[in-house]
N, C-alpha and C positions, 0 to 999 in steps of 0.2 A: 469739318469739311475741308477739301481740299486746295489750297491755295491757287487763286487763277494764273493758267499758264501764261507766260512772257509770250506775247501776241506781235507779229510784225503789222503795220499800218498797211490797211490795201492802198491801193493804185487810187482809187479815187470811190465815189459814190455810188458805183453802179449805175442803177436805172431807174432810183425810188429816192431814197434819202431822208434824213432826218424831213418830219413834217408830213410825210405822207401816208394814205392810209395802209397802205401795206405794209410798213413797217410796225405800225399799229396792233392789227391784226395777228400777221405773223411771229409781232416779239412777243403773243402772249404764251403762256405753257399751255394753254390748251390746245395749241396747234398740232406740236408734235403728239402729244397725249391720245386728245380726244379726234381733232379735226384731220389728221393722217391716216389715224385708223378708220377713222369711215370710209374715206375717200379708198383705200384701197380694197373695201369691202364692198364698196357699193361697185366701183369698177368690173369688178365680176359677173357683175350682169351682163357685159357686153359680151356677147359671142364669140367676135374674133377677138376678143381681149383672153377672155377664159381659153380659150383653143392655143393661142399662143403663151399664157404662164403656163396653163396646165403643162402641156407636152415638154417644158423646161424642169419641170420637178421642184425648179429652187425652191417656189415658196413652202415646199414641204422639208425639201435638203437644208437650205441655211434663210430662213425667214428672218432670225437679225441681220445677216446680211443682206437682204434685199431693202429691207425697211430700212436700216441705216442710210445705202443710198438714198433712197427715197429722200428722206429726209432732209438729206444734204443737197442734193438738187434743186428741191421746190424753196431750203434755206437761201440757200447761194442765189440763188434767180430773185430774190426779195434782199437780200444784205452785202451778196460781194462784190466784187471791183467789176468793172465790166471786163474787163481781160478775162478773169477767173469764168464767169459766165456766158462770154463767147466763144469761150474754148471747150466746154462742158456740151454746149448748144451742137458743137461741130461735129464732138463723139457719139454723142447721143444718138446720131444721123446714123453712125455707123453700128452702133449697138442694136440699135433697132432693123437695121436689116436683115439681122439675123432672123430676128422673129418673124417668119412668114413661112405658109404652110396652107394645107386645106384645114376648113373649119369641119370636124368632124356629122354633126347634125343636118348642116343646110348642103355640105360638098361644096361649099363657094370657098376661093381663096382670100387666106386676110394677111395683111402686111401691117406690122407697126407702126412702119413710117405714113399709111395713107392718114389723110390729112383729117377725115372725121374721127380716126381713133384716137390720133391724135387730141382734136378738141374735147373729146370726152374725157381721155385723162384730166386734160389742165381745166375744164372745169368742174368735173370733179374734184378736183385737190382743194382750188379756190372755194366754189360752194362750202365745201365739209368743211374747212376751218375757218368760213364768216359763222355757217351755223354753230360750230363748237364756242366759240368766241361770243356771240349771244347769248347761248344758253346759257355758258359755264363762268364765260370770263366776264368783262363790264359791262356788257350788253350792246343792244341795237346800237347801228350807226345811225349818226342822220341822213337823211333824204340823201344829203349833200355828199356826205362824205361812202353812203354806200354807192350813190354813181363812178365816184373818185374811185370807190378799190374796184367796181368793172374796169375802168377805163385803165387801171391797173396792168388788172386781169391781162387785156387787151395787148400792151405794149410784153407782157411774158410771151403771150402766144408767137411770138417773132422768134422763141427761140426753139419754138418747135414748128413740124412742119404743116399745121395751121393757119388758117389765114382770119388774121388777126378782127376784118372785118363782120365774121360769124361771131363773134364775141356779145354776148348780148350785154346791156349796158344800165339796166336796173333790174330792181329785184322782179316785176314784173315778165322781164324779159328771159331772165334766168327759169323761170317756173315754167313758162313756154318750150323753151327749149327740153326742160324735162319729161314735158307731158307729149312732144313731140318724138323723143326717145324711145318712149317708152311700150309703143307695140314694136321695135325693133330689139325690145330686151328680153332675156329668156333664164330662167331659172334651171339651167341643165344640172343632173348628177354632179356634175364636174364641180358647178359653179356653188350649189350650196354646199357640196364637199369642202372647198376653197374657203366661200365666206365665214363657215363657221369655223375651221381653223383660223382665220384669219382674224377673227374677234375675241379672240384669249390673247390679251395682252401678254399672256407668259411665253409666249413664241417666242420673243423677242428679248426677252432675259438673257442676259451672260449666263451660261451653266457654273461659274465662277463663285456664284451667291453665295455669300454663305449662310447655313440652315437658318439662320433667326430671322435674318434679313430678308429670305425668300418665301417665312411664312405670313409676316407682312404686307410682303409685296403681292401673295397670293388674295390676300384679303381686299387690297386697294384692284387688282385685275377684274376680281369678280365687279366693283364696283364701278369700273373704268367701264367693262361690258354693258354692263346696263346702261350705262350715261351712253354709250355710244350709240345700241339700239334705241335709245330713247330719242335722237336726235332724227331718226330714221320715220318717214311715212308710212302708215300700216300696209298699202300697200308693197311698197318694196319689202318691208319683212315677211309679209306672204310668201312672196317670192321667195325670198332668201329661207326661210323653215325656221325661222326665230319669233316664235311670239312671245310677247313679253305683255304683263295687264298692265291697265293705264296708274293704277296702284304704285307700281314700279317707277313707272315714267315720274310721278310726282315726286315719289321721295328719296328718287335720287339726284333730284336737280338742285336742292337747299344744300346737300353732302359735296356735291364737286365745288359748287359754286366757293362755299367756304373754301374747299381745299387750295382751289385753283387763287380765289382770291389771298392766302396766305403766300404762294408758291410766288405770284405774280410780285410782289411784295419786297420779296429775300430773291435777289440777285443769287448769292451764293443757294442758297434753292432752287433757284431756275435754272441754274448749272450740274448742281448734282442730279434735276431730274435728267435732263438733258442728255448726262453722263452716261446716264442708265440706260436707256433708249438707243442714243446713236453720238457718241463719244467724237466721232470723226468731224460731226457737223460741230464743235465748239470754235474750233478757229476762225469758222465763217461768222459768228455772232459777238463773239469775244471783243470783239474791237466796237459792235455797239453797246455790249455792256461797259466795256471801262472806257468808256467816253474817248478811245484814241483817233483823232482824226484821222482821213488820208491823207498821203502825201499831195494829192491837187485836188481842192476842194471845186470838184465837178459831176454833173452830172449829167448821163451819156443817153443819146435815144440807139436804140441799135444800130440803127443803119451805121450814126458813127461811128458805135466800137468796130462795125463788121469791116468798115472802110479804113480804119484805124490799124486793126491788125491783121488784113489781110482777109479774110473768111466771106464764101457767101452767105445767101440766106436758109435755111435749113432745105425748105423746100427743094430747095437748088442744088444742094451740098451731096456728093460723091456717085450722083447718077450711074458714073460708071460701074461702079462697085455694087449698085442696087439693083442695077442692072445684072452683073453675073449673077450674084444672089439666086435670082430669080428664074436664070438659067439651070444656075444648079439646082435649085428643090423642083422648078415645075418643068424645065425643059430635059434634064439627067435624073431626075428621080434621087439626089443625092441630098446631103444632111447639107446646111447652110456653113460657109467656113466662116472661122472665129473671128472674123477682123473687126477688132474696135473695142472688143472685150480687156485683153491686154493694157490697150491704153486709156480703156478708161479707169483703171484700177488708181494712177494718180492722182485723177481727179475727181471721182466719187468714193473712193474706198478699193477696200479687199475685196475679193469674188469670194473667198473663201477663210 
């Protein structure tokens, strides 16, 4: 395996830090593995979610690069400096202006940035990797400590433009808010189109592989997939056109669990899976595997880093710019201009 790279010390602790539960959670391997691929599958259900990846193509054009982001976002928002993640929060604002359009089925328009699309991504990403982390990794939190990673959950939503308030704050609350969802969710062409690409882990493979290695890896996919729909409620697989027997369900949850328990284990493990996945997020975790401290042993609530380096709150952030957006696709009938894309490519990855 390959030697860990020379990692610079962040700025400081972020927004979580050693001891807490999202650090917990998130540093397991079954986050990026298991608990991302769900979340980006179950996401599909959303209407103006699906209307806006759909009509961008990526996830069919370059699926490791979108998930790579991915990956690196929801990592960085749990492990990097707050500098790093106030500046991520800022572009995001502008990335997402982009995506706005009519949603084809209903004719209503949807925007990235409104504030309930918002919430469904971020708890989706959160839900899918406590459930991944349950099933596969050490298991249940306590009472205590599953309130601790909502209220978590809660202080992320600050960097999107969500309000932090809607966050529900046990598990109780969490399941509410899904079954509340959930006659606003829709299984269109589009979207089971989407989710079942989306649930072959081999999307996301370097073309790079080489033969032995990728017939492998085809083997541990097929298995990731079932772990994945297994972590899934029978009805949302209805929805989605994946049935799997509960057979399945069973005997793939002794095989991850093992695995992940090994994976979770070997450091240099949890980097080569990591490697494999999304290469770009290692910087961001690297310094909590080799224990390198930051250079100011702090920890920030947003408000301070935003006041710290200058930035409003997302919600707040580039009005102007959302505003033309908005002029151009609904008021000129024209395609949305690229602004935010460019610059976000320094701090989530390549477009391409």
């Amino acid at each position: 395996m390959k030697k860990p790279p020379e990692i610079q010390a962040p700025e400081d602790y972020g927004f979580f830090g050693p001891g807490s539960v999202s650090w917990k959670v998130w540093g397991s391997a079954t986050s990026p593995v298991v608990g991302l691929s769900r979340a980006v599958v179950v996401e599909e259900l959303d209407p103006p979610l699906i209307a806006a990846v759909d009509k961008t193509g990526a996830n069919y054009d370059r699926p490791r690069t979108r998930y790579e982001r991915t990956v690196r976002y929801f990592a960085a928002v749990a492990f990097a400096d707050s500098r790093t993640v106030t500046q991520m929060a800022d572009v995001l604002v502008k990335v997402h202006s982009k995506a706005i359009g009519i949603e084809p089925v209903s004719g209503k328009k949807y925007d990235a940035n409104d504030p309930k699309s918002q919430l469904w991504i971020l708890l989706t990403g959160w839900h899918s990797v406590l459930k991944a982390y349950e099933m596969y990794g050490p298991g249940k939190l306590t009472e205590e400590e599953e309130n601790q990673f909502w209220a978590e959950c809660a202080i992320a939503a600050e960097f999107q433009t969500c309000d932090p308030a809607d966050v529900p704050r046990t598990r109780e609350g969490i399941k509410e808010y899904f079954e509340q969802m959930r006659p606003h969710l829709a299984a269109s062409e589009a979207a089971q189109k989407m989710m079942a690409h989306l649930l072959d882990p081999r999307v996301v493979f370097s073309p790079d592989l080489a033969l032995p290695l990728r017939l492998v890896l085809d083997v541990v996919a097929r298995i990731v997939r079932a772990g994945t729909i297994a972590t899934m409620p029978r009805w949302m697989r209805r929805m989605g056109g994946f049935p799997q027997s509960p057979a399945v369900d069973v005997l793939v949850r002794p095989v991850l669990r093992l695995g992940f328990g090994l994976v979770n284990r070997s450091t240099p493990l949890k980097r080569y899976v990591l490697g494999l996945l999304a290469p770009s997020t290692l910087p961001i975790v690297e310094p909590v595997w080799q224990g390198i401290p930051p250079v100011h042993d702090e920890i920030l609530t947003p408000t301070e880093a935003r006041y710290r380096y200058g930035f409003v709150a997302p919600v707040d952030a580039h009005l102007e710019m959302r505003a033309k957006q908005h002029d151009r696709v609904f008021g000129q009938g024209l395609a949305p201009a690229e602004d935010g894309i460019v610059e976000s490519q320094a701090l989530l990855g390549r477009m391409a």
